[in-house]
N, C-alpha and C positions, 0 to 999 in steps of 0.2 A: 293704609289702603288695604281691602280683604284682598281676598283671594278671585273673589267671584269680579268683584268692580274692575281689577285686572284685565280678565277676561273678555270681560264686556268692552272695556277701550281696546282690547287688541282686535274683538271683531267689529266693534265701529274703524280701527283705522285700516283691516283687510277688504271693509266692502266700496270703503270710497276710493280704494287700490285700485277695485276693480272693475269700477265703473269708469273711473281713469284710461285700467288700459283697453275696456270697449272701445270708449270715445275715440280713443288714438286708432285702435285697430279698423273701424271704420275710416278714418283717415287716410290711413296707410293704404285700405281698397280701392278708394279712391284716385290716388295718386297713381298706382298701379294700374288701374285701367284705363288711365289716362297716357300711362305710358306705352300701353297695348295698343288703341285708338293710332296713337302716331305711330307705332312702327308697323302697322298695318296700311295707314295712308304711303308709308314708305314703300311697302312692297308693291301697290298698287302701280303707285307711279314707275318703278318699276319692269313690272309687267308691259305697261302701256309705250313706255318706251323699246321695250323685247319687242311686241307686235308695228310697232313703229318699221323696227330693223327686219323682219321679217318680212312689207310689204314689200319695200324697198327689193330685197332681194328678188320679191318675184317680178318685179318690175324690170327689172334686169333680165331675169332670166327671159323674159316674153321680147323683150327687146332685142338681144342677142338670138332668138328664134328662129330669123329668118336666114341670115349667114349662118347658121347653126345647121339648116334642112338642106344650103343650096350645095350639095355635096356632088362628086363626078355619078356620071350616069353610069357607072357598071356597079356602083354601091342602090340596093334597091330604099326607096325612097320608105319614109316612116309610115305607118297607115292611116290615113285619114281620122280614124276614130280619137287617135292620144292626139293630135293638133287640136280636135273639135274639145275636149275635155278640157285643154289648161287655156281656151276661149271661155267655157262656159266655167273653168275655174275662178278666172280670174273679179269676175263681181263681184261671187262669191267670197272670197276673201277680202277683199274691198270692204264688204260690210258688215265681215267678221273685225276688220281692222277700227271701222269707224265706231263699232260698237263697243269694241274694248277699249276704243282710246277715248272716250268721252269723257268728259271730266265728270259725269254726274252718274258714272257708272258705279253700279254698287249701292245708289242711294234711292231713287224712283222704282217704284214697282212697277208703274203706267209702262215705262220704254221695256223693261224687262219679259212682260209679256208679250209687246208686239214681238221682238227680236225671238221671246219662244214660238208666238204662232208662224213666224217666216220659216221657222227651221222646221217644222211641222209640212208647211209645206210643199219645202225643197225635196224632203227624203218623200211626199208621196208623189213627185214626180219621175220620182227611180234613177236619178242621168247617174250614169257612172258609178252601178249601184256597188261595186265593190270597194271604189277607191272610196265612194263618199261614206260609205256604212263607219270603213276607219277614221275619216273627219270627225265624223259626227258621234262614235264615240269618245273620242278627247275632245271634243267640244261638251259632250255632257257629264266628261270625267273635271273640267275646267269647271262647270256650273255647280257640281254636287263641291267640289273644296270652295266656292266662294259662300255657298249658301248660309253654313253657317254663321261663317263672317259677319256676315250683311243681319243674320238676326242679330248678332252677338254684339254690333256696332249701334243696333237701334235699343237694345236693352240698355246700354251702357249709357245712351241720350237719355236714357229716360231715366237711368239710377241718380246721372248727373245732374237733373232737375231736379227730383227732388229732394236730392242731399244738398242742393243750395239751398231749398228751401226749409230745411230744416224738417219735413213730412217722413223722414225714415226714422229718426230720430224720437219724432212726436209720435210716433207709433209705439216705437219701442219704448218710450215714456209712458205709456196709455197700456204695454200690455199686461196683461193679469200675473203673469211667472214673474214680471219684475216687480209689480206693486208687490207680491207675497213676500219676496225676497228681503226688499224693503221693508214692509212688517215686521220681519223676523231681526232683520238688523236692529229694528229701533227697539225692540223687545228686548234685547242682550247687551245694547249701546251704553255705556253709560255716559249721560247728559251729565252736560255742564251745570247745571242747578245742581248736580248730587256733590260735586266736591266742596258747594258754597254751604251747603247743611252741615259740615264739618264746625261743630261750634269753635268758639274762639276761646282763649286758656281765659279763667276766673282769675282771679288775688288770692285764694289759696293755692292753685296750683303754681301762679307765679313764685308765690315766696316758696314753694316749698323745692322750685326749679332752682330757683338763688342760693338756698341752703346745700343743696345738694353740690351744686358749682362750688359753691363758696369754701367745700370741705378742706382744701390742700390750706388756703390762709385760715380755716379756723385751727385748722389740726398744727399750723405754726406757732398758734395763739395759746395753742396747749390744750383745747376743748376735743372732747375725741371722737372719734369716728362715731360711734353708737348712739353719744346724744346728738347728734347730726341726724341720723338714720331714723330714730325717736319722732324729732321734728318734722323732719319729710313726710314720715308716715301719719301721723296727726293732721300734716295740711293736708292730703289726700285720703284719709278715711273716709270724706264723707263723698269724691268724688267716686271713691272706689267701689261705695255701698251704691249709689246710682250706678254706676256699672254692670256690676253682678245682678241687680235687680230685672236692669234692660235684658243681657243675658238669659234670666231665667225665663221671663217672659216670652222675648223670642225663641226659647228650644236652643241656642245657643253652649257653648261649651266650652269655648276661648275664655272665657275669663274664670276664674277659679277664684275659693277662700286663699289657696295655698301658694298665688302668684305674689312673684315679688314687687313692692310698693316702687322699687327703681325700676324693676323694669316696665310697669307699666307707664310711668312717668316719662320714661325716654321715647315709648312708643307712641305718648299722647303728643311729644312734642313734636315726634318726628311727624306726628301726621297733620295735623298744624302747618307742620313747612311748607310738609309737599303739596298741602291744596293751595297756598299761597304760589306756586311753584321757586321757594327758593331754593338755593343751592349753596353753600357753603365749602370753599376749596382750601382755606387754611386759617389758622389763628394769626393774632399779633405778634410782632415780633418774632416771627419763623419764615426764615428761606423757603421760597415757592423750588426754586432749582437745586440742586443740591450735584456735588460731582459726581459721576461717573468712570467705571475705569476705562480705558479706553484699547487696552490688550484683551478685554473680555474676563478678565480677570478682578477679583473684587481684592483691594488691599485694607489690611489689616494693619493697627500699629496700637502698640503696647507697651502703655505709660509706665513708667515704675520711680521707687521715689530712692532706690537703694539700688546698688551694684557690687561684684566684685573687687575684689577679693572680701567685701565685707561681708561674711557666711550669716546673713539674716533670712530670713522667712521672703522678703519682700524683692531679695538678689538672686535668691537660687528659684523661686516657685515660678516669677516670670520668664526666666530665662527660660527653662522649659516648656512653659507655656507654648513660649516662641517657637521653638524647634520640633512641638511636635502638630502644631498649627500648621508650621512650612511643611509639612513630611508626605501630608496628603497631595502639595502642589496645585491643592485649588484656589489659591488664596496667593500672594504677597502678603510677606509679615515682615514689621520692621520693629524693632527695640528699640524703645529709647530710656536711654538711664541716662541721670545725674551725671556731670562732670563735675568733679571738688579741685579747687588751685592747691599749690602742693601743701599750701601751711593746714588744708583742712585736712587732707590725706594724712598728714602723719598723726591727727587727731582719729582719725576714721580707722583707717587700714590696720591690719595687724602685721606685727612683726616687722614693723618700720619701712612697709613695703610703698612705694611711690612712683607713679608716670610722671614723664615730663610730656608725655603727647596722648591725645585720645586713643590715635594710631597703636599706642603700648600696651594699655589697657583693653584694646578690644583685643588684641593678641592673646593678651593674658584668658581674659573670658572666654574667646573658641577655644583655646589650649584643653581648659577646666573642663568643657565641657565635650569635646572630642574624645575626652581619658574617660567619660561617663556614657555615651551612648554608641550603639552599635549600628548605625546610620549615621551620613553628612549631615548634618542638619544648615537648609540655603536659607538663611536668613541672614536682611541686612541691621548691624548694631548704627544706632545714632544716639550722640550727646546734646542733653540742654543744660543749664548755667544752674549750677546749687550751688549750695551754702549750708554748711552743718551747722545746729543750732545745739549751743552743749545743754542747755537749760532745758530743750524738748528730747535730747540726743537724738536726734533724727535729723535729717537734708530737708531744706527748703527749696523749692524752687525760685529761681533769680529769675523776673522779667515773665513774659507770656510762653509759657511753656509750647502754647496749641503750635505757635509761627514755626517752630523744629518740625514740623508737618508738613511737605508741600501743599499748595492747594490740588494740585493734580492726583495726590496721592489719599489726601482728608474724604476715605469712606467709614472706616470701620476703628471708632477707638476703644482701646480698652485699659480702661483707668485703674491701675493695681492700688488701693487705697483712696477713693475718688475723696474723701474726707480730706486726705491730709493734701494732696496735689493742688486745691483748690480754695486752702482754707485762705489764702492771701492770693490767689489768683488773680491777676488784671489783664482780661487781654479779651478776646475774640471768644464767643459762649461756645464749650463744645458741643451742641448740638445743634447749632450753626452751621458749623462749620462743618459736619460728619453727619453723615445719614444715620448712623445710629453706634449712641456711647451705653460701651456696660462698662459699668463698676462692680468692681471685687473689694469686698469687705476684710482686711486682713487683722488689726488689731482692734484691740477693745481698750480705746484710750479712754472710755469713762471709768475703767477702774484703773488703770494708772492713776489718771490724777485724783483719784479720792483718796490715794494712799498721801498727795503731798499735803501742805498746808494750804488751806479752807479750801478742801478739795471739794464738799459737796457743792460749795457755790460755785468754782471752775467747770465742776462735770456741769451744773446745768444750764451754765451758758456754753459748756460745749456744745452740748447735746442738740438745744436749738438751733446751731452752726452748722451742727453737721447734717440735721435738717435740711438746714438753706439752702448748703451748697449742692449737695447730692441730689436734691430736688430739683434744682436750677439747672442743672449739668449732665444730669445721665437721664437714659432712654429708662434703662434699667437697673437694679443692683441686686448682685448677688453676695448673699453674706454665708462664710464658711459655715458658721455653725451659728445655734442662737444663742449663744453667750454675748455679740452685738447688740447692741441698739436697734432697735426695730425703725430702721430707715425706711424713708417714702418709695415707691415701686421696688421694692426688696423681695429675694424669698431667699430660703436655706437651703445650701446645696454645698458638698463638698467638691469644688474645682479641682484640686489640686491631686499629686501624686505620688511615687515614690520613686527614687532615681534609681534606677534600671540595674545599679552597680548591685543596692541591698537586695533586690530580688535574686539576684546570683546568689548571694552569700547566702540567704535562706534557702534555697537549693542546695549549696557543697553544705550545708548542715544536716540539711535532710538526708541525705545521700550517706552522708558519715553514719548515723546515728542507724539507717540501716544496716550499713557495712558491721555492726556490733561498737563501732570506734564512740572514745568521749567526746563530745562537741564544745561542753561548758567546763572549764575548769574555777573559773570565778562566779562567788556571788554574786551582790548587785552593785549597780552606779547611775550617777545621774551626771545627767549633761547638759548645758544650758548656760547662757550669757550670764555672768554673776554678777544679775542686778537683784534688790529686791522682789521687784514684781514679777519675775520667773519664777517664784513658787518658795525661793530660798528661805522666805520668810513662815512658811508653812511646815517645810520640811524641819528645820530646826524645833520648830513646836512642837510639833508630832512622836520627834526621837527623845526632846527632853520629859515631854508629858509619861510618854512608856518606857524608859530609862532602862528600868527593873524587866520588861517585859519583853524586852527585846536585847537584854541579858548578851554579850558578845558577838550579837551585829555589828558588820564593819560594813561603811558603803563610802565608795571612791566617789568623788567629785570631781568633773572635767570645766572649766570653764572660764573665762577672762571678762573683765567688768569692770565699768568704774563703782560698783560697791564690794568688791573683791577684799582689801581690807576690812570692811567692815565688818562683811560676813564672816571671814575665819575668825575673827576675835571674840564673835559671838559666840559659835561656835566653841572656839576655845576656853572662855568665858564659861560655859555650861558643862563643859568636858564632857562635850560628844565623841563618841568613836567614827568620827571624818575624816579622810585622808582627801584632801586637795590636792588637783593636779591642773595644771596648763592643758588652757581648752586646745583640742584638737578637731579633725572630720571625723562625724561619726562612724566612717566610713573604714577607719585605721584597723592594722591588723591587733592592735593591740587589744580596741575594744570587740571583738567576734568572740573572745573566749568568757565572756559573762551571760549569764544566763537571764537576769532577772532586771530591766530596767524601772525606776522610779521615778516618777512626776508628779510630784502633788501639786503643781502650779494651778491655778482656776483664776489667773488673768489671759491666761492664753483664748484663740479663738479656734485654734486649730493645731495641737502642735506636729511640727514635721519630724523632731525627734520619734515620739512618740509612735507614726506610723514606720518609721525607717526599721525601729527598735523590733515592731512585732513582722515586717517583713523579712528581719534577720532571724525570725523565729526565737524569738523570746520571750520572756513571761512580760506583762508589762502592768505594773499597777499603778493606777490613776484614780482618783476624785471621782465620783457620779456627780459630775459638771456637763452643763448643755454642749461644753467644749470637746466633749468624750464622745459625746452622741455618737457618731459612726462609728466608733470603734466597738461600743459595744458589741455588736454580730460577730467579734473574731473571738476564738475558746480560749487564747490566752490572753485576753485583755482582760485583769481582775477590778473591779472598782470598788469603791470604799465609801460609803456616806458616813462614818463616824473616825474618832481615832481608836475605836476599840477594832473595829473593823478592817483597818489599815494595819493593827499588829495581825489578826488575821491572817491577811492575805499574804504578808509579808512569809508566814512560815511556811502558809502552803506553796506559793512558790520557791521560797527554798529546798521542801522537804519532798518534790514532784517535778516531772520533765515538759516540756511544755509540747504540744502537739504540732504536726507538720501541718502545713497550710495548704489547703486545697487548691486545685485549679482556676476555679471559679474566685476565694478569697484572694488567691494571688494577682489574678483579672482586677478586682475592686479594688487593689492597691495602688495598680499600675498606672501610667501617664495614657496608656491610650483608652481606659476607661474613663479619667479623670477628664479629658478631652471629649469625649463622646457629651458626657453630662453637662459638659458646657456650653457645646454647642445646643443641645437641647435646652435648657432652663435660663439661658441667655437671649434666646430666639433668634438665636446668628444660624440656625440651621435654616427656619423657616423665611427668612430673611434674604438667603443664600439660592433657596429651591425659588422662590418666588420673582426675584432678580433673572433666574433661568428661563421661569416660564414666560417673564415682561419680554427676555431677549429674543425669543422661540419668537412669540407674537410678532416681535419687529421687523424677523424677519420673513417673517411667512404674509407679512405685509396687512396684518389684523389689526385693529387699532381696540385701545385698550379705554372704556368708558369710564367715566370720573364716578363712581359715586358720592349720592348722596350723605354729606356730614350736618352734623350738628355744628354752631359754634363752640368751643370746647374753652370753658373760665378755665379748666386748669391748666389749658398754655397758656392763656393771657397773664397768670396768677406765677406762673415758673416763668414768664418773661421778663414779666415787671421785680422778682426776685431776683434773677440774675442782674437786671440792669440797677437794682438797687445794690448790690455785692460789685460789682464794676464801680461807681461812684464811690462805696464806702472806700475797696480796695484800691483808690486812687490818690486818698488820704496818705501823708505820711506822718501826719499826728496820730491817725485812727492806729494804723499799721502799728505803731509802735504800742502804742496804749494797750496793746490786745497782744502785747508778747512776738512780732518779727522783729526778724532783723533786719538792724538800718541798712537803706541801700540795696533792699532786696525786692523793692518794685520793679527792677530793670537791672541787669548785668552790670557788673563792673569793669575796667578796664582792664584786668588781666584777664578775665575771661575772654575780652574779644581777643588777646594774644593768641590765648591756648587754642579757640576755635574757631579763628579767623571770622569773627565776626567783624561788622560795621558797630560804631558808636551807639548808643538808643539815640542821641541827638541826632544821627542821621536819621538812623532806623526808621525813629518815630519825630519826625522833626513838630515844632510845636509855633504856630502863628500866634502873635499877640498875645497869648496867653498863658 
């Protein structure tokens, strides 16, 4: 609908407003002088009853007269004249009395004249020309306050005939200011024949609406967006050339060569709907109600697949996450990590470290992270049921992770790896169940598994998976860097931060290097899980390839692994100049005295070393990998796209100091930039503000209008995906076939020990079937 047809129905429905509130306000006069009418017969009758009481009085008083005058004989007697006056008063009020007590008094004109010509009369006969002049002006001070009345009662007989009759009305229907009026509205109205000329959609705009719907299952199917886009635009080139045509014809200006073929497609449909007047309030398979919180507070809960004491990407970036989410206090933020029974713990944890209670372990993790930040941080830790899988090396989720959720608590989740939380998921869809799920992107397991055996065929039935799931599952996803998979509703943004501790340390560095003092006394090292796929494989290439050219480099190695042997042998095998060492915190005093960190890794997505490294103010050389992207802006991050360039860089950071880090880059490191960005490119800010403004409204007692939707395929298309991933994931032949582990549809019985859980046969008890 334009602009102008708008217009036109808001002044067709202001003038039948106010023809409305004529009609009523006429009513309303009516009523009114109907109530006037009778409290004026009331005052009447009261009056008439006053002059009632008044005769009476003189009645008395003429009565009592004569005992009144027969007084002793040395008092001199009254004079004749006032005895003769309250005789020939007395008529006179008589038929003052009779004439105000009449009942028809007020209404005949006939009596009202005689009663004038008597008083006319009376005063030319002079009796008692003093006392009666004062009668006779309150008798005509009595006449002048009824007279109005008395017209004021006969207008009113007469309004009141003809408003039964309908003749005030038929006037006011007939007069010329209202027929123009009238003109003028049906001029500006828009008529109901004008929304029925909305033509009705053709068979190319149909398929070309179905195509466009149909993008999220074709783009499953592997067909891409663009031939999608292609097609659309082919079915409506030719409605779009009748468009601009009409356009130009008309002097028009709304449609353009350079408008977009979707958006005008959406516009065609919407306006289709609305002259049908439908209205559309949700898709299939989506909760109409959804929780709220009910302290006024919006909670927050942050999934993760890893915990403490394990020092991975996916244990330490949530945990933080959490603590600086809680710091602002607008929010409830709850953690939920993995719980492992102890035989997977001592497969997991390092240094032979083990809870027997979750109680132990969240101890352990405020400890960690109390020794890390310079604020309480009030967030609550929760456990659900995993299983470490040694063949993925990573924790599965046991049973429906979402139920570790209260319902009262299920607003806001945030899936740290929505890929791997979900890949066997069977339980309740998150976004069901939570107003709104982001996903965070952390690894890039399609180049892990291309490094195993028939990895390209694994990666491409990953790749579809993790499609499915992330598609099914999250509102949104945010991926660190674009070294991921280009997941469905995704974009690139770096979340994450640097723990508070290496920003100090790059400060007492800076600070030193002022003072004249050395800050670095070691060359370079590298630090990192010693698996393969953290780069170790790279690294070893790179030192063997330029042997000769990097002539007396020595670079220390930190790290624990299950490819730990393999690596040193290769290593030793080539006779590198490697010194291995037992992985420690980046964080140790040990390592603050090296100046030059190195990562050739290009499976990582984001690495954390790597940011910690140039927080500490040191040289840091990396790959020209999408993985580097943000670090590129800092002046000591060197990158390399060759290996001739990697020896390079290597010298010049040996042979040069690396520069302090500004204000601003120190800000871009930090957890409360890292935080800021998430809330914006997550839309948990605009999500946040708008939840405020719905609450403002509620109570300010404004009600909040539905608009207008489309039916939307791509919920119906992520509904029927998710409920087809519920049925497969219900499979325990499928489950297995596809690489979980047995028994990890549902908890097992030591985990209800550890977490006081109920059986799943209770939990989820199962009839007949």
């Amino acid at each position: 609908m334009s602009a102008s047809e708008e217009r036109q129905a808001s002044s067709s429905v202001a003038a039948e407003m106010a023809l409305s509130f004529i009609s009523k306000g006429w009513s309303s006069v009516r009523d009114s002088a109907d109530a006037d009418i009778r409290l004026m017969r009331a005052r009447a009758s009261s009056f008439k009853n006053l002059a009632n009481s008044f005769d009476r009085e003189i009645e008395n008083f003429l009565n009592s007269a004569p005992a009144a005058f027969a007084v002793p004989a040395i008092r001199a007697s009254p004079p004749p004249t006032e005895i003769d006056f309250v005789k020939r008063l007395q008529p006179k009020i008589s038929e003052f009395r009779r004439a105000y007590s009449s009942p028809e008094f007020g209404r005949k004109e006939e009596e009202e004249e005689e009663e004038e010509e008597e008083r006319v009369r009376v005063r030319e006969e002079g009796e008692v020309e003093g006392v009666w002049v004062g009668l006779e002006g309150e008798e005509d001070r009595i006449q002048k306050e009824w007279e109005p009345i008395r017209v004021l009662k006969t207008r009113l007989k007469e309004f009141e005939r003809k408003s039964s009759s309908s003749e005030i009305f038929g006037n006011f229907k007939n007069n010329e200011l209202v027929e123009k009026v009238k003109s003028y509205l049906k001029s500006i109205r828009m008529e109901p024949q004008e929304t029925k000329e909305v033509p009705p959609l053709d068979v190319p705009e149909l398929f070309a609406y179905w195509i466009k719907q149909s993008g999220p299952l074709l783009d499953q199917l592997g067909i891409k967006r663009d031939i999608c886009d292609k097609i659309v635009e082919g079915f409506c080139s030719k409605r779009r050339d009748q468009l601009l045509l009409r356009s130009l014809q008309t002097g028009e200006t709304s449609i353009s060569e350079n408008d977009n073929v979707n958006d005008e497609l959406d516009l065609r449909i919407a306006s289709v709907l609305r002259s049908t007047g439908h209205c559309y309030d949700g898709g299939m398979w989506t909760d109409s109600v959804k929780n709220n919180s009910s302290d006024g507070k919006r909670n927050v809960a942050i999934v993760t697949t890893a915990s403490l004491p394990w020092m991975t990407g996916t244990a330490v970036n949530p945990l933080f996450r959490a603590a600086y989410l809680a710091k602002s206090a607008k929010q409830n933020v709850t953690l939920l990590v993995p719980w492992l029974c102890k035989s997977d713990q001592e497969l997991v944890y390092p240094n032979n470290l083990t809870f027997s209670t979750p109680e132990e372990q969240e101890s352990y993790i405020r400890k960690w992270l109390e020794e890390r930040l310079d604020f309480k941080a009030d967030f609550k830790i929760s456990f659900y049921p995993g299983k470490f899988s040694k063949a993925r090396r990573s924790i599965i989720p046991a049973g429906d992770t979402s139920q570790f959720i209260s319902s009262k608590e299920a607003d806001i989740a945030i899936l740290e790896e929505p890929e791997h939380l979900n890949w066997y998921h069977h339980g309740k869809r998150w976004t069901d169940k939570f107003n709104h799920v982001v996903g965070i992107v952390h690894t890039n397991y399609l180049e892990y598994i291309k490094r195993e055996k028939n990895g390209a065929i694994q990666a491409f039935l990953v790749k579809h998976i993790n499609n499915w799931v992330t598609r099914a599952y999250c509102n949104k996803v945010l991926r660190l860097s674009a070294a991921t998979q280009d997941l469905p509703k995704s974009v690139v943004c770096n979340v994450h931060g640097v723990n508070p501790k290496f920003l100090k340390i790059g400060e007492r560095v800076a600070q030193q290097r002022e003072s004249g003092q050395q800050s670095f006394s070691k060359g370079a090292y590298f630090l990192g899980k010693m698996v393969w796929a953290k780069g170790y494989r790279e690294l070893i290439d790179l030192l063997d390839k330029h042997k000769k050219d990097l002539d007396g480099f020595k670079l220390d190695v930190y790290g624990n692994g299950e490819d730990a042997n393999e690596v040193q042998s290769a290593a030793k095998k080539l006779n590198l100049n490697l010194n291995f060492l037992k992985g420690r915190d980046h964080a140790d005093d040990s390592l603050h005295v090296y100046k030059v960190f190195i990562n050739p890794s290009v499976s990582d997505v984001l690495c954390t070393a790597t940011a910690e490294a140039l927080a500490m103010g040191k040289f840091v050389i990396c790959a020209d990998h999408p993985s580097n992207e943000f670090f590129r802006s800092f002046p000591n991050c060197l990158t390399y796209k060759s290996s001739e360039d990697f020896v390079a860089r290597v010298k010049e950071a040996l042979a040069s100091d690396p520069q302090p880090l500004t204000p601003e880059q120190r800000y871009n490191l930090s957890w409360e930039a890292a935080t800021q960005r998430f809330m914006e490119f997550s839309d948990l800010e605009k999500i946040l503000t708008n939840s405020l403004e719905i609450e403002n409204s509620s109570r300010a007692g404004k009600k909040i209008a539905k608009s207008v939707s489309l039916p939307s395929l791509t919920e119906m298309v992520d509904g029927s995906l998710a409920f087809a991933h519920y049925c497969l994931t219900g499979n325990e032949i499928l489950r297995l076939s596809t690489g979980a582990i047995p028994g990890t549809r549902d908890y097992n019985k030591q985990h209800c020990e550890d977490l006081h859980l109920l059986p799943p046969q209770v939990e989820n008890p199962i009839y007949g079937w």
